[in-house]
C-alpha positions as CSV (number, residue, x, y, z in Angstrom):
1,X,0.0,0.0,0.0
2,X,1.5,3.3,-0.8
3,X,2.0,6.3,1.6
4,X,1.2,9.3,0.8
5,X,0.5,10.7,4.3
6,X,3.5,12.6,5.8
7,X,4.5,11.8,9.6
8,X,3.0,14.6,11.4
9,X,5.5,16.8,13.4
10,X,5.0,18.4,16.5
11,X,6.8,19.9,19.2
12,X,7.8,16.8,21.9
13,X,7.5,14.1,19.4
14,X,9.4,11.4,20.7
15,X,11.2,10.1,18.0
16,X,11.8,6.5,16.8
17,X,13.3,4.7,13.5
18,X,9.5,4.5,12.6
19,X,8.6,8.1,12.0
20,X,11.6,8.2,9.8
21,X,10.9,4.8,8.2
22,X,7.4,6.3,7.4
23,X,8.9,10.4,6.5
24,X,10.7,7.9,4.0
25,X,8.6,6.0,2.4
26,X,6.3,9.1,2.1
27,X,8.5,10.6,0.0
28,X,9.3,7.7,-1.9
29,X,6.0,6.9,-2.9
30,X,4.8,10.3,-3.7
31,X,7.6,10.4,-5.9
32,X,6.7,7.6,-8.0
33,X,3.0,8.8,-7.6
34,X,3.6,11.8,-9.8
35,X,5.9,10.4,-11.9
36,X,3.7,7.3,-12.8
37,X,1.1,9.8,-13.0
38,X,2.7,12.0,-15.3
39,X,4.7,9.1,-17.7
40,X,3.4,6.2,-19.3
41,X,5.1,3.1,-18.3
42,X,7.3,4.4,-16.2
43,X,9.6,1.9,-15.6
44,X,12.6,-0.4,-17.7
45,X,16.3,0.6,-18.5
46,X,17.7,3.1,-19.5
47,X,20.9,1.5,-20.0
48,X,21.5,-2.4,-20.0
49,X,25.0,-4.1,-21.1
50,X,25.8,-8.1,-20.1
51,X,29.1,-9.8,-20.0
52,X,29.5,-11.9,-23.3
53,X,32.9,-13.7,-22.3
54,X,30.8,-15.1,-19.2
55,X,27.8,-15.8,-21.4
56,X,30.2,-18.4,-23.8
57,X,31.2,-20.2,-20.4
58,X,27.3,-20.6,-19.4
59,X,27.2,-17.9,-17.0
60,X,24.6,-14.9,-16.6
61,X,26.1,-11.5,-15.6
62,X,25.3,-7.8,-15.5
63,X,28.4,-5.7,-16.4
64,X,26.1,-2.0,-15.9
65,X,22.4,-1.1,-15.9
66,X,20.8,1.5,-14.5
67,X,16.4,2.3,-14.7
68,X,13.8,1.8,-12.8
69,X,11.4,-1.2,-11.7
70,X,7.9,-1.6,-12.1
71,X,7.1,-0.5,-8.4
72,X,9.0,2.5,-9.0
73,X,12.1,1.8,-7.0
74,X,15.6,3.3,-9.3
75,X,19.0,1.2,-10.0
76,X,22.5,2.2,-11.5
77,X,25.0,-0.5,-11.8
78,X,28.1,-0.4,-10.8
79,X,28.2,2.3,-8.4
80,X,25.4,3.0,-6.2
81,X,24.7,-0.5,-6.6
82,X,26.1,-4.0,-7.0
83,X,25.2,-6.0,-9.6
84,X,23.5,-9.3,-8.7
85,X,25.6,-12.7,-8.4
86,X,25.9,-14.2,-11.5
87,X,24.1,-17.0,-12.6
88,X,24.3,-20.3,-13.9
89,X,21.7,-20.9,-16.9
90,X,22.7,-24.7,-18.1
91,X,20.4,-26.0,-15.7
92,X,17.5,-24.4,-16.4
93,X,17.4,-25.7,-20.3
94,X,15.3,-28.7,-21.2
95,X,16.9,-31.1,-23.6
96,X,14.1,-29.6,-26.0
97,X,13.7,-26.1,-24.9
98,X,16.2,-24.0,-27.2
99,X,15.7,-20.7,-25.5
100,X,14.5,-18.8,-22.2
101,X,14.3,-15.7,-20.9
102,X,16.0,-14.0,-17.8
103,X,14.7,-11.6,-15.2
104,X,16.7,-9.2,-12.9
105,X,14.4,-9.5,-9.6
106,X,14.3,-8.2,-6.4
107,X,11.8,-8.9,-3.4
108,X,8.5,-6.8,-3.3
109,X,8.5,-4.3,-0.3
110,X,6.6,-5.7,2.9
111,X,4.2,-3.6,4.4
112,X,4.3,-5.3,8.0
113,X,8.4,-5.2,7.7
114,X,11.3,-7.5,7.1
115,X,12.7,-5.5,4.5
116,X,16.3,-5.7,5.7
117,X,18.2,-8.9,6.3
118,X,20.7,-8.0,8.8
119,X,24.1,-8.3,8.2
120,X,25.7,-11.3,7.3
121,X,22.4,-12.9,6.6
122,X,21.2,-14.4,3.3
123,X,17.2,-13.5,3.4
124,X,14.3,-13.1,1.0
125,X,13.9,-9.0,1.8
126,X,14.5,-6.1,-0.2
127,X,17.3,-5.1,1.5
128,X,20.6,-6.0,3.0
129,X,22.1,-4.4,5.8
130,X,25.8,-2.9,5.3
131,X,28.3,-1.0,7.1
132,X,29.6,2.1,4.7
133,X,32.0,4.2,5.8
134,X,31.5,8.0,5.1
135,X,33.0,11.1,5.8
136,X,31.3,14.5,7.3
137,X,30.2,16.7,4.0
138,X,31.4,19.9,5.4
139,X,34.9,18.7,6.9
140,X,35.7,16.2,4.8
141,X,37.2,14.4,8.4
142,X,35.1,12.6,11.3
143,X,34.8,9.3,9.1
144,X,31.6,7.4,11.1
145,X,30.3,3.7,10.0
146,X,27.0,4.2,8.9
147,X,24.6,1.2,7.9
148,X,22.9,1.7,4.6
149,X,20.2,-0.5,2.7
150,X,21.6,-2.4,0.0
151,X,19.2,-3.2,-3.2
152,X,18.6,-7.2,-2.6
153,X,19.2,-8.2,-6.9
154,X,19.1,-11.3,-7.6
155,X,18.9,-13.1,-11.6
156,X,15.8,-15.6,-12.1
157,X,15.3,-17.7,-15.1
158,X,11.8,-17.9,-16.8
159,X,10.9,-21.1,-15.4
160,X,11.8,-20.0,-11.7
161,X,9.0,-18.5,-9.3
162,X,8.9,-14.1,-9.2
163,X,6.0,-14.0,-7.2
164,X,6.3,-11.6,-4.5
165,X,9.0,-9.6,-6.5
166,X,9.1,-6.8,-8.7
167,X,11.2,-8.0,-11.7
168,X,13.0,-6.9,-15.3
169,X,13.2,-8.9,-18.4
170,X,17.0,-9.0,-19.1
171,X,17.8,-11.4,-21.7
172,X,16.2,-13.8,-23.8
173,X,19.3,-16.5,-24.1
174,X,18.7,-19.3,-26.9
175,X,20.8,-22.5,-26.7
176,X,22.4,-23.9,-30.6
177,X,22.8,-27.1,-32.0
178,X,26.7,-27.0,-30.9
179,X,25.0,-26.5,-26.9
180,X,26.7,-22.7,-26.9
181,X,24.9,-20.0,-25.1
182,X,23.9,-16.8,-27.4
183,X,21.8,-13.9,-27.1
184,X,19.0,-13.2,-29.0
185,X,20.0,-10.8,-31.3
186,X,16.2,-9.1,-31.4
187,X,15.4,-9.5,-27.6
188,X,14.4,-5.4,-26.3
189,X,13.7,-5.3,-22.7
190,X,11.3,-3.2,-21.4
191,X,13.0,0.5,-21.7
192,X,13.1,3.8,-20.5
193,X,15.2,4.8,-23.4
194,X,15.0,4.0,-26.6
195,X,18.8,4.6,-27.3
196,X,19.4,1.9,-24.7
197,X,18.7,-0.8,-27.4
198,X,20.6,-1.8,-30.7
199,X,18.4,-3.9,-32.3
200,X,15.9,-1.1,-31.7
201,X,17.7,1.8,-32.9
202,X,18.5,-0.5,-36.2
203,X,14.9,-0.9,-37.0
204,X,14.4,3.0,-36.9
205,X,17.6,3.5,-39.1
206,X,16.7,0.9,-41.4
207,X,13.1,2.8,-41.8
208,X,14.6,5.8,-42.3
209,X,17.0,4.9,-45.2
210,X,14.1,3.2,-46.8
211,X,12.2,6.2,-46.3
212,X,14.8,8.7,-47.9
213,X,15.2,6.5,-50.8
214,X,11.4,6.4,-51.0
215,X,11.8,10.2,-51.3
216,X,14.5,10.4,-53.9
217,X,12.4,8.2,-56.1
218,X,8.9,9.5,-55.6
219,X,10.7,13.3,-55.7
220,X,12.3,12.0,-59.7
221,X,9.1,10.8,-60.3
222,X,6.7,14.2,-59.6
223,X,9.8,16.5,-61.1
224,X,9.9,14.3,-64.3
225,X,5.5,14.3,-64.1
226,X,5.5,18.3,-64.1
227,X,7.6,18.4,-66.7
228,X,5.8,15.8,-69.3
229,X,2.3,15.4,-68.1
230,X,-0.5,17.0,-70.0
231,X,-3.0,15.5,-67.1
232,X,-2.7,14.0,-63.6
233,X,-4.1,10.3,-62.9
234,X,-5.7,9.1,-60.1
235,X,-2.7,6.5,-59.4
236,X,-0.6,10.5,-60.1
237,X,-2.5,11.9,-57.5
238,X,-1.9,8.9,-54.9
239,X,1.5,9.4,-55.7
240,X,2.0,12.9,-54.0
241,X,-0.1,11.9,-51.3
242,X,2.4,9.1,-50.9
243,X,5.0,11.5,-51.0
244,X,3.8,14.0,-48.9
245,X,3.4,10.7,-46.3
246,X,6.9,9.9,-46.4
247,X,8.7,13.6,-46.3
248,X,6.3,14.7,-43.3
249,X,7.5,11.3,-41.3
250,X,11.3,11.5,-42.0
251,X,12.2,14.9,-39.8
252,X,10.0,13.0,-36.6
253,X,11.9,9.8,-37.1
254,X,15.4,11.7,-37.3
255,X,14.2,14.0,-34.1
256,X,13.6,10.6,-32.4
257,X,16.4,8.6,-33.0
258,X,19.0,12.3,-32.6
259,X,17.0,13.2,-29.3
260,X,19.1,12.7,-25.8
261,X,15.5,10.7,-24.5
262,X,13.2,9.2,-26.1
263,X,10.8,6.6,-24.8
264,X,9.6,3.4,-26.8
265,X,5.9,4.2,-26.6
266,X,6.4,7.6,-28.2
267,X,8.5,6.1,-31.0
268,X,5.4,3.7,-31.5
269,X,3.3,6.4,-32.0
270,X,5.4,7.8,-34.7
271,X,5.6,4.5,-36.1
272,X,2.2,3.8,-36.3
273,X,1.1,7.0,-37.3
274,X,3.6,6.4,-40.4
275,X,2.2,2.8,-40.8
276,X,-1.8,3.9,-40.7
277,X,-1.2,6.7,-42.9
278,X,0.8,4.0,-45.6
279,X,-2.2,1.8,-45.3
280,X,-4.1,4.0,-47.3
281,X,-2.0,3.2,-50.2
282,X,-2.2,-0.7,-49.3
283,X,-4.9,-3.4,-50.4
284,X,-3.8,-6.4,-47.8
285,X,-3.0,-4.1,-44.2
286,X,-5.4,-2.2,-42.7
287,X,-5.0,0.2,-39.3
288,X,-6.3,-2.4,-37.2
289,X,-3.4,-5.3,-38.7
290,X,-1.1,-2.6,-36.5
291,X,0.5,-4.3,-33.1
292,X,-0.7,-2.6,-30.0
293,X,1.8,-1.1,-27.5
294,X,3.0,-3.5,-25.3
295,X,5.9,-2.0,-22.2
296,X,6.6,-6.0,-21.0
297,X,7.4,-7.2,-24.6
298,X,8.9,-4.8,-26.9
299,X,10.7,-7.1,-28.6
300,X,7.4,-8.5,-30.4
301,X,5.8,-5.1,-30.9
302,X,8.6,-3.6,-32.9
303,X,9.4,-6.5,-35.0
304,X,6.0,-6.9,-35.9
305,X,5.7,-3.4,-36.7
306,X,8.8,-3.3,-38.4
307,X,8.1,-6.1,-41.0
308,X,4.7,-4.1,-41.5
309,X,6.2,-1.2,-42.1
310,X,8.8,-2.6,-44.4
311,X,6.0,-4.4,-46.5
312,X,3.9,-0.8,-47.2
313,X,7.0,1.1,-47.8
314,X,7.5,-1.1,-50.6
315,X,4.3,-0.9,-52.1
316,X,4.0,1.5,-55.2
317,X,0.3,3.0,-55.8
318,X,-1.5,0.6,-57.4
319,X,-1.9,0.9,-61.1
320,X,-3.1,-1.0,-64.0
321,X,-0.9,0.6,-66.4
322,X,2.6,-0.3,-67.8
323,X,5.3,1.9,-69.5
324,X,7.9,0.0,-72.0
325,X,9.8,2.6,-73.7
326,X,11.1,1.6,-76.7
327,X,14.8,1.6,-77.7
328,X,16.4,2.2,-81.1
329,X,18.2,-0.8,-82.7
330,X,18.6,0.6,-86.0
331,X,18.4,4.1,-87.8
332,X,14.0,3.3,-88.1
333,X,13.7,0.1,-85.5
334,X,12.4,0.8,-82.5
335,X,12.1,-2.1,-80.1
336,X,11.5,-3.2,-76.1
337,X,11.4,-6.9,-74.5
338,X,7.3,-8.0,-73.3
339,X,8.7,-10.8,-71.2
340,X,6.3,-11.3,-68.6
341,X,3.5,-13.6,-69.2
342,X,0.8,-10.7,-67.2
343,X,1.9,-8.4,-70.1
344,X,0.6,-10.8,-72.9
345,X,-2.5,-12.0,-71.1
346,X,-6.2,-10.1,-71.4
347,X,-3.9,-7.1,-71.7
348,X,-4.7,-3.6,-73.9
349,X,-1.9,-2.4,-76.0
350,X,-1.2,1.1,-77.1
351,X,1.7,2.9,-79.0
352,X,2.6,6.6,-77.6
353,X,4.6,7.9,-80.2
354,X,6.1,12.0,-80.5
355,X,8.1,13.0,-83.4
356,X,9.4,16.8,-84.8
357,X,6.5,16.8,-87.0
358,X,3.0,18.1,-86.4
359,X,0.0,16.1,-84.5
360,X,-2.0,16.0,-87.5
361,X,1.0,14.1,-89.7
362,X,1.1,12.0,-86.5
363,X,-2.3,11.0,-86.5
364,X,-2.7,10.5,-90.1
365,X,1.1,9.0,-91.1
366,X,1.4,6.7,-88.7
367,X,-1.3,4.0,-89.5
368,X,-0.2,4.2,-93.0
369,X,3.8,4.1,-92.4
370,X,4.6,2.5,-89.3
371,X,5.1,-1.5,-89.4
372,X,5.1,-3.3,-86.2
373,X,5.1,-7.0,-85.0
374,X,8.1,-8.5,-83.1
375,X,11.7,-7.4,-83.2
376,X,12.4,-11.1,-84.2
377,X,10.5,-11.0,-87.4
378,X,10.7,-7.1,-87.8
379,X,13.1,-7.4,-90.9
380,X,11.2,-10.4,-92.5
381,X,8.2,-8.3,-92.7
382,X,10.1,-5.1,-94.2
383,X,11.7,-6.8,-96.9
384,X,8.7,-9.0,-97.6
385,X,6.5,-5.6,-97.4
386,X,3.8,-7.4,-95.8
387,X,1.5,-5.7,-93.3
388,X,1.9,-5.3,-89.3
389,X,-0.3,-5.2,-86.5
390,X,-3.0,-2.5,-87.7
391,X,-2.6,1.0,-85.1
392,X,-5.9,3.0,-85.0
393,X,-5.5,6.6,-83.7
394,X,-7.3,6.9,-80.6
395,X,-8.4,10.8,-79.3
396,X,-9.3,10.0,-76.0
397,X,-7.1,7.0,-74.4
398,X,-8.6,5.0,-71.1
399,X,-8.3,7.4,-68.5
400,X,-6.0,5.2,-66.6
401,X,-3.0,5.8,-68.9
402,X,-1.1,9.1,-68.1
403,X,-1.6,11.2,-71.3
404,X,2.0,13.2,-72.0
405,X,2.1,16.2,-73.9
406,X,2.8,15.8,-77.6
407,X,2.3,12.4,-77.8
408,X,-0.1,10.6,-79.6
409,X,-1.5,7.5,-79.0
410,X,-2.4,4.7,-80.9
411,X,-4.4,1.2,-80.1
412,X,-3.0,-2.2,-81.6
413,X,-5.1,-4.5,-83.0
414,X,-4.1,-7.6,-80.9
415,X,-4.8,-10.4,-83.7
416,X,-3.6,-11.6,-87.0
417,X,-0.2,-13.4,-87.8
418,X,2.2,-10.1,-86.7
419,X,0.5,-10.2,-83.6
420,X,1.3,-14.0,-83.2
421,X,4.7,-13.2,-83.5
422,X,5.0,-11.0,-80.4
423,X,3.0,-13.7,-78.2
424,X,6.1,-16.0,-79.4
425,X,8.8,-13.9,-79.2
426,X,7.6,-12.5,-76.2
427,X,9.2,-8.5,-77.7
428,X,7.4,-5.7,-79.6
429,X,9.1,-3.6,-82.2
430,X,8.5,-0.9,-84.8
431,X,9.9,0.5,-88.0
432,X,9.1,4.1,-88.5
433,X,10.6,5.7,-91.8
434,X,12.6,8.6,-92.0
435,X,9.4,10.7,-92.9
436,X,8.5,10.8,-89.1
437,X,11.7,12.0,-87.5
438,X,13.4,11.9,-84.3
439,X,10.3,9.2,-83.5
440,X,10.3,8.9,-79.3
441,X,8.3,5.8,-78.6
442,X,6.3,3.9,-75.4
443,X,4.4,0.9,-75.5
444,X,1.8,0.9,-72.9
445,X,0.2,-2.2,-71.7
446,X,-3.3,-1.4,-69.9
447,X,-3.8,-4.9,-67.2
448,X,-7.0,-6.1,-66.1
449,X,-6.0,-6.3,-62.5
450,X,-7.0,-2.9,-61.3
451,X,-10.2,-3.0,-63.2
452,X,-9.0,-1.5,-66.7
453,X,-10.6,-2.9,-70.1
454,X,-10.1,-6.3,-71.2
């Protein structure tokens, strides 16, 4: 039960080690009353470091940590206080577990007393008595023995009893094939401080590079838009939502991971607020497929966020539409691989084509001049002077392509023996005379996946 009532002081109070006991705790627990009250899970590391050379040899040890516990009570190793005896772990694997986890503990203060084990005595209370020896402040002389309460830490494994302590994840330990001891590389205690934790300060570096990149290429992308677009599409207009998303997240992220403190639950929040605002953008991951926040196993919570995260960054705005510019081979053949099979099936195909000559040329030449099948049989059907795969002019293309200025577009008539040839050579390609010059040529491939024609 906490104390929040202060001893009461009056003139000829007889004093005793219980009103101090009480002034104590008093201002213990008020302390961690307004702190609790004020901070959202309070309590965890804010530094952590175990010995690896004793870990190799089977043994648990502390080499420096310093936090709080869950009932409030603060720790700094080495220093103020000793680290807890280290621990044999061997024992406490199964032949078929292959890994546990380890607590730092200590016993549960006692309302009704035995909190100190005296000295010399091994006991289950908080504290244990000890003689320090300490100089007066102002004199620097009159060294006095004084006994002072020393933190009772003790190391339990997973599989031993914490009831009646308060007590910190330390290490999740997993056991190989060879029967060495290793640490889980991806094991985050509960934390104070988010800098505290490797494996945590990778996942928000490794979201960050992925989000600058995500920047450079979306930024390319809406510079090289402005430039060429005659319209915006919807998928154009997704596409600078997506990258407002990602700019407006990378300054927070940076702020977080630079900051001297940050706590775990407000990187979380920035987190998630990235990863709902991506789901927008996403067709299988929805707000609610988010991890909740949980202090006691952070491990969990940001690897399953980060994987999420990781999984909508790489999703582009869905689209239906496909861009294969084509290349010149020759001084008039124009050509571009179609080698995937979603390209060739229930597909619509258009030619964009711009040349230094006028629109109406474009629109009129074009059918007439302009031979295409596949880049295999291209030359067979020149010097044969037999006909291609027919191009009809088309005003008004599906509203799904992204019209560019000064081009014109063209539909291909996907059937005949030139049009055979593509499905087998699985590559399209054109020969446009020298009467259309400086020809710069796309073929676009409408898919029936996100609903376009058929």
């Amino acid at each position: 039960m906490k104390q929040l009532q202060p001893v009461l002081w009056s003139k000829g109070t007889f004093l005793t080690p219980q009103h101090m006991q009480l002034q104590d705790k008093f201002l213990e627990d008020s302390t961690n009353f307004r702190v609790q009250a004020l901070m959202f899970c309070a309590w965890g590391f804010t530094e952590l470091v175990l010995d690896q050379e004793l870990l190799t040899q089977g043994q648990l040890a502390i080499t420096r940590a310093s936090g709080i516990f869950p009932d409030g009570l603060p720790f700094e190793i080495p220093g103020p206080d000793q680290p807890p005896p280290s621990k044999s772990i061997e024992e406490f694997f199964e032949p078929d577990v292959r890994s546990l986890d380890f607590y730092m503990a200590i016993p549960d203060y006692k309302d009704k007393g035995l909190n100190v084990a005296g000295l010399g005595r091994v006991a289950n209370a908080r504290y244990l008595a000890e003689i320090a020896n300490v100089r007066d402040d102002n004199t620097g002389a009159s060294e006095k023995p004084i006994q002072i309460a020393r933190k009772n830490l003790r190391l339990l494994a997973e599989n031993e009893s914490r009831e009646g302590s308060s007590a910190l994840r330390v290490a999740n330990i997993e056991k190989t094939e060879t029967g060495a001891f290793r640490l889980n590389p991806r094991f985050v205690p509960p934390l104070l401080e988010v800098h505290a934790n490797d494996y945590l300060r990778g996942i928000v570096n490794g979201i960050l590079e992925i989000l600058s990149a995500k920047s450079t290429q979306l930024s390319g992308w809406r510079r090289q838009k402005n430039q060429s677009l005659a319209d915006f599409t919807t998928a154009d207009i997704a596409n600078f939502w997506l990258l407002y998303t990602v700019n407006s997240n990378i300054p927070v992220l940076s702020h977080l991971l630079q900051g001297q403190r940050c706590h775990p639950a407000e990187l979380f929040g920035a987190l998630t607020g990235l990863g709902a605002s991506l789901t927008t953008f996403s067709s299988s991951i929805r707000p609610r497929d988010l991890p909740q926040y949980d202090h006691a196993n952070l491990s969990k919570v940001f690897t399953d966020l980060d994987e999420k995260l990781r999984i909508l960054l790489e999703t582009v705005v869905p689209t239906n539409v496909v861009s294969l510019p084509l290349k010149m081979v020759s001084n008039t053949i124009y050509a571009t691989a179609v080698d995937q099979d979603k390209y060739l099936k229930n597909t619509r195909m258009y030619l964009a084509i711009s040349a230094d000559t006028s629109e109406e040329t474009i629109i009129r030449r074009v059918p007439q001049l302009v031979k295409a099948c596949s880049a295999t049989h291209i030359d067979q059907l020149i010097s044969n002077a037999l006909p291609g795969i027919p191009l009809t002019h088309i005003p008004s293309p599906p509203s799904a392509i992204p019209i560019k200025m000064q081009y014109q577009y063209f539909s291909l008539n996907q059937a005949g023996a030139a049009w055979e040839t593509v499905l087998r050579a699985r590559n399209f390609a054109a020969h446009v005379p020298s009467e259309i010059a400086n020809p710069q040529m796309e073929l676009i491939i409408l898919l029936p996946q996100a609903g376009g024609p058929s």
